[in-house]
C-alpha positions as CSV (number, residue, x, y, z in Angstrom):
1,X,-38.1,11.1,14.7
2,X,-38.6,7.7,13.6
3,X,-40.2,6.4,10.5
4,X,-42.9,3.6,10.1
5,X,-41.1,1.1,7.3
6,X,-41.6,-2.0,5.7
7,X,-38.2,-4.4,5.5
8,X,-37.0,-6.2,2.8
9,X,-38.6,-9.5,4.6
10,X,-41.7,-8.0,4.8
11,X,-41.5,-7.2,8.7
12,X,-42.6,-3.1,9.8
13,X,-41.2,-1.5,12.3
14,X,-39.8,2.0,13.1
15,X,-36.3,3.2,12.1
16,X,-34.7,6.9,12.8
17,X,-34.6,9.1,9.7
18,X,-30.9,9.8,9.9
19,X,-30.6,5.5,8.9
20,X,-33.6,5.8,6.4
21,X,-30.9,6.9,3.0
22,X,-28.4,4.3,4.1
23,X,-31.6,1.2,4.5
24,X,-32.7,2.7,1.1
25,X,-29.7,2.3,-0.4
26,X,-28.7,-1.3,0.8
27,X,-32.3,-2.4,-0.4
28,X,-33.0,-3.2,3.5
29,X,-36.4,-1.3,3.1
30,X,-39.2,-2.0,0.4
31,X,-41.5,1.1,1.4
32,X,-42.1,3.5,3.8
33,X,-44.5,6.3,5.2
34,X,-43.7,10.0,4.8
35,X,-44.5,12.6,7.0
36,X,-47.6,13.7,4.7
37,X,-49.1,10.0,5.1
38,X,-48.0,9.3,1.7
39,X,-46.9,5.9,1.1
40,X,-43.1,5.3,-0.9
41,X,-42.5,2.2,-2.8
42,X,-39.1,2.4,-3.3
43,X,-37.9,1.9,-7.2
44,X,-41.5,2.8,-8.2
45,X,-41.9,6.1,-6.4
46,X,-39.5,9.3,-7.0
47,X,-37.3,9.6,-3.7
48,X,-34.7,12.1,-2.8
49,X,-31.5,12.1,-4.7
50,X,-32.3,9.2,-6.2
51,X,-33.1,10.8,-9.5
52,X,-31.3,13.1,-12.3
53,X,-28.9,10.6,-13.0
54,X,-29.3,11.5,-16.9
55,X,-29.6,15.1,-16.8
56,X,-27.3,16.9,-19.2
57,X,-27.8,20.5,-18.8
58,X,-26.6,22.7,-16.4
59,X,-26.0,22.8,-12.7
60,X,-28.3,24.9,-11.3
61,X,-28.4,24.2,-7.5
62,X,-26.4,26.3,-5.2
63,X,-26.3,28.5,-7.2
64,X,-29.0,31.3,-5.6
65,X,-27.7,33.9,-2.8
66,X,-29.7,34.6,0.2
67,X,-29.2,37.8,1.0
């Protein structure tokens, strides 16, 4: 599946959502479109596992069996 984006120099295009964490996290990307139609503006909106870097309580994923 491939991913409308907008690139660090302002160009769009389409990447494939396996390279979309790795663009994210080498700032090659500014935004881009989710499968809803909601637009991401990355370091303003909330993205994957880019957050709960200062919770202090217990880990509580994984933790729930599926029987």
């Amino acid at each position: 599946m491939k991913i409308p984006v907008v690139f660090a120099d302002e160009r769009r295009g389409l990447v494939k959502a396996e390279d979309l964490q790795e663009l994210i996290e080498q700032a090659g990307i500014v935004s881009f479109l989710r499968s809803d139609g909601e637009c991401v503006q990355i370091g303003t909106d909330a993205v994957r596992g880019m957050g709960g870097k200062n919770y202090r309580g217990p880990e509580r994923r994984g933790n729930v069996l599926f029987c």
